[in-house]
C-alpha positions in Angstrom: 88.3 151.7 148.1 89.6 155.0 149.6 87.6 158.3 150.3 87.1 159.4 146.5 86.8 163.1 147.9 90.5 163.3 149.7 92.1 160.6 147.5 94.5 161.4 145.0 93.3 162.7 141.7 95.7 160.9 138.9 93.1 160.4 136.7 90.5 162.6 134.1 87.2 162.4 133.0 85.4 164.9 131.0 82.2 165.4 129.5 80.3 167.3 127.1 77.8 169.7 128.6 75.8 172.7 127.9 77.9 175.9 128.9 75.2 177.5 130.6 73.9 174.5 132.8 78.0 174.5 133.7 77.4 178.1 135.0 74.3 177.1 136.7 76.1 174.3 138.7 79.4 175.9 139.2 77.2 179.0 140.8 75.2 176.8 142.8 78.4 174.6 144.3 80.1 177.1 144.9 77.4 178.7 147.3 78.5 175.4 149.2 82.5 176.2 148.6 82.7 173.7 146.3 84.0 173.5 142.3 82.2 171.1 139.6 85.1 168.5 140.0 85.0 168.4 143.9 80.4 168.0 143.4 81.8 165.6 140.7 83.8 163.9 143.4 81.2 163.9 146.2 78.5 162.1 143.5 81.1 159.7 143.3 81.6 158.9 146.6 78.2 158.8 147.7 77.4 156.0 144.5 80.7 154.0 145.6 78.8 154.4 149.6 74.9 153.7 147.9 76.1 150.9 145.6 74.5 152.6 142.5 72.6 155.8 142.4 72.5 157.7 145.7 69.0 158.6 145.1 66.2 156.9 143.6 66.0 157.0 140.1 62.4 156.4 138.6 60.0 157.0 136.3 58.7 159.7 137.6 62.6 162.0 137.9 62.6 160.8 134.0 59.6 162.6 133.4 60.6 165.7 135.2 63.9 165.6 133.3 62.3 165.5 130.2 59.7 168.0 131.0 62.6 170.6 132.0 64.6 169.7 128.6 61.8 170.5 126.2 61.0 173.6 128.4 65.0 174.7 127.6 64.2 173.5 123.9 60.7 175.6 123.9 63.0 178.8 125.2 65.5 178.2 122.6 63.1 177.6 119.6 61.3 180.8 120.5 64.6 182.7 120.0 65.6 181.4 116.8 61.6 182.3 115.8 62.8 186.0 117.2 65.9 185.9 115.5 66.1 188.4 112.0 69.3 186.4 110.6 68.8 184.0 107.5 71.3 181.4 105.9 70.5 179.7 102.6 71.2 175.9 102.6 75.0 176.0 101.7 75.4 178.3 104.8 73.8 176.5 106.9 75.6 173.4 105.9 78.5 174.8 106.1 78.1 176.1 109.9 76.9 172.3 110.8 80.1 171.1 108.9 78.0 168.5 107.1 79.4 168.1 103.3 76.7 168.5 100.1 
């Protein structure tokens, strides 16, 4: 296996993520000169290097991961609470795309 950050790049891979964690890593590579893909790329290598994870993954980084999700779904609850809009059921269907 080659040097995943120098190699050639021939191949994709995307993911789904949330647009503003994107911005939040894209800001915080770049402080490093880095993009997303070359981070992406440098994870890569270091798991190819480790063998698996290139840092311990536990019980207790699960926790704090969850912890920090429901504090993002707390924040974004409390803004639909604050929000004045209201859809009746066939909106809000409609906007989901989910069929009666």
């Amino acid at each position: 296996m080659g040097n995943v950050v120098s190699s050639a790049k021939t191949d994709m891979f995307r993911i789904r993520m949330n647009p503003e964690i994107r911005e939040e890593l894209e800001r915080i590579y770049a402080k490093n000169g880095l993009t997303l893909t070359d981070a992406v790329n440098v994870f890569f290598q270091q798991s190819i290097n480790a063998g698996g994870f290139p840092f311990a993954v536990n019980e207790d980084n699960a926790e704090i991961i969850k912890a920090k999700a429901l504090s993002r779904l707390m924040k974004e609850l409390q803004k639909g609470d604050e929000c004045a809009e209201v859809y009746d059921a066939d909106d809000a269907c409609k906007m989901l795309g989910l069929s009666e």
